[in-house]
Every structure is written in structure tokens, then in C-alpha cells.
Residue, then its C-alpha position, 0 to 999 in steps of 0.5 A: x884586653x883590660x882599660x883602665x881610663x883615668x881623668x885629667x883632673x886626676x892625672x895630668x896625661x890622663x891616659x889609659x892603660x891597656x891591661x892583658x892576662x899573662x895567666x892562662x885563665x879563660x875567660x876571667x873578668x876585665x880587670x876594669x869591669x865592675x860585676x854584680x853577678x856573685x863568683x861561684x857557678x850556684x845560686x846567687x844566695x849562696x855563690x855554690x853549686x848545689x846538688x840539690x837545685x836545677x842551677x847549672x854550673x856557669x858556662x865561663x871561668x869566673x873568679x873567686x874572692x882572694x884569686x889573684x892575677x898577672x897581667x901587662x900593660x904597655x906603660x906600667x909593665x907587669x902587674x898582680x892584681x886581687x879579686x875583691x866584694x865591694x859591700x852595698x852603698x859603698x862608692x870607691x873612686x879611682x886610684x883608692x887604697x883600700x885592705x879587705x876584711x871579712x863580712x856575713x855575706x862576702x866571706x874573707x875578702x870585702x873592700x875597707x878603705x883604708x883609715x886616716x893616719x893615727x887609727x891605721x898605724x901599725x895594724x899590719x894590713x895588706x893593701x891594694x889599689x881600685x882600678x875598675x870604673x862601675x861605667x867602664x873606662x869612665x875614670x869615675x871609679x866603683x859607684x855606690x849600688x844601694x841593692x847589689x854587692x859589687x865585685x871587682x879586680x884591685x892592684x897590689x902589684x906594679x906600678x899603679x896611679x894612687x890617690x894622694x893628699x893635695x900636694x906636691x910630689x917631686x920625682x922620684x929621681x930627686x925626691x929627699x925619699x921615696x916612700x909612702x905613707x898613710x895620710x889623714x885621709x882615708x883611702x889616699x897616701x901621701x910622701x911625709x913620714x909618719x911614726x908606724x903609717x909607712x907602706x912598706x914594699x911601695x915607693x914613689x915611681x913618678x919620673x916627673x913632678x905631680x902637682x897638688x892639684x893632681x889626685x894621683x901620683x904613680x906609685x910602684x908595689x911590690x905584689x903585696x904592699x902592706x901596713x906597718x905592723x906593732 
């Protein structure tokens, strides 16, 4: 079982969700948990098993950067879920939309936020949503750790709470459109079209109205929403 609390100033109903595994993995991590302990069953430094050293291979599965998921939640129903780093001295917030690019020491899969409408337009990226609290089941988000890099499950599939800009969203059954669009502030959408700043394969799922004072609005994605490209 995975929880994933989220606070009532960021959802009205503040509820929490109860995430299971439908893959048959053993052992994998809470999709609300937050790690410091690197993917891989080597040395810390490297995230290999190496011939050459005492280290043992780790007792329990443990995933890789890039693994993706399935999992069910009561409420939301099915999700897809990715395993993303979170670079040293980097806080994410519940409910961020992020993409994930390549770093020295995280290989091809380290957390971005998101940039603001005008430098995000049609870049194409995929993107994905944090759902893990550093303090499990806060509804706090990824907290900044100045010494470790930070690994954690991000959703890119299913319905999902997202962070929006401070307005109000109609439900879904009325709204003019359901689409979402990158807004001018990083890491949150917002629902005004914008030439290039469309996500594509996501739309609004909220069946009733958010206000503006709600960070979050749910928002249903298709296994991997992405950018507008050129």
C-alpha cells in the first residue's frame, strides 16, 4: 500500500489516497516514499554491482531510474507512475509538474520543474506529476536535502491532483475546454490557451468547481502527457 495525503489548503476534501501495485514486483518502493538510498545493489558512488569490492547485492528489489509502474487507487482508479532523482538542494511541492533530463551524477532521469509559458513552448518534453512527501503522508512535498540526491515515484498516468495557477476551474462537464496548458509559473498549469503551451494527452477530470484559492486541480493523464512540440 502506497499514501499519498494532500492538505486542505490544497485540496478542498483534503483526502488521501491509497495507492497498490498491480505490477508483480517485490518489494518496490512506496510510491509516497522519498529515498536517499541510490537505485542499484553496488556502491553508493556508483549505483553498480561491482566484481571487485566486498559489497553484496542488496537484499530486496529496488528500482531503477526511468522504471515505470502501475498501481490503483480507489478513487483515481488505474495509474502509471516513473522513477525519477531529485538533484541536492532541490524542494518539490505536492502536485509539481515536472520533466526529467540528464545530470553527472543521475544519468538520464533527474527531476526539472517545469518552466514558465514562453521558455517551455514547444519543446516537446514529456512530463510528470510528484506525488511523494520527504515526511511521508505530510501532503508537504519533496523537501530540499543540501547533502543527498533524492529519489522518488512521479505520475504520469491517471487521474492526478496538479498544481494550478490561483484560478478558478469549472468542472469538467461544463468547462468551454478541458485542456491544460503550461502557465507563467513553473511547475503548475493552468486551463487558458496558449499558442505551443498545451499539454497534450491530459485534460481536466474535476467534476466539480475548484476555486482559486485551491493549489490544485485534478487532472487526468493519458500514461505520458507531454510538451507541444516545434
Amino acid at each position: 500500500m502506497a499514501k499519498v495525503s494532500f492538505l486542505a489548503a490544497q485540496v478542498p476534501a483534503a483526502p488521501t489516497y491509497n495507492w497498490s501495485f498491480i505490477d508483480t514486483t517485490i518489494g518496490a518502493l512506496d510510491i509516497g516514499f522519498v529515498s536517499t538510498d541510490a537505485p542499484g545493489p553496488g556502491p553508493a558512488s556508483t549505483g553498480l554491482q561491482n566484481v571487485a569490492t566486498s559489497v553484496l547485492p542488496r537484499p530486496v528489489f529496488q528500482p531503477q531510474l526511468g522504471q515505470r509502474i502501475r498501481a490503483w487507487e480507489p478513487m483515481l482508479g488505474f495509474g502509471e507512475f516513473i522513477y525519477l532523482a531529485v538533484p541536492t538542494s532541490t524542494a518539490v511541492p505536492l502536485g509539481t509538474v515536472c520533466t526529467w533530463a540528464s545530470s553527472s551524477s543521475t544519468s538520464d532521469y533527474s527531476y526539472v520543474i517545469l518552466p514558465v509559458k514562453g521558455t517551455a513552448q514547444k519543446s516537446g518534453v514529456p512530463l510528470a506529476v510528484c506525488v511523494a512527501s520527504t515526511t511521508y503522508n505530510s501532503g508537504n512535498g519533496i523537501t530540499s536535502n543540501t547533502t543527498s540526491v533524492q529519489y522518488a515515484w512521479f505520475q504520469t498516468g491517471g487521474k492526478a491532483q496538479v498544481l494550478k495557477t490561483a484560478v478558478q476551474v469549472a468542472p469538467v462537464a461544463t468547462a468551454a475546454s478541458a485542456g491544460v496548458y503550461v502557465s507563467g509559473t513553473a511547475g503548475r498549469l493552468y486551463t487558458t490557451s496558449s499558442a505551443g503551451g498545451q499539454v497534450l494527452g491530459a485534460r481536466l477530470a474535476n467534476s466539480a468547481t475548484v476555486t482559486s484559492t485551491s493549489s490544485c486541480v485534478l487532472v487526468y493523464l493519458n500514461g505520458q502527457p507531454t510538451l507541444e512540440g516545434a
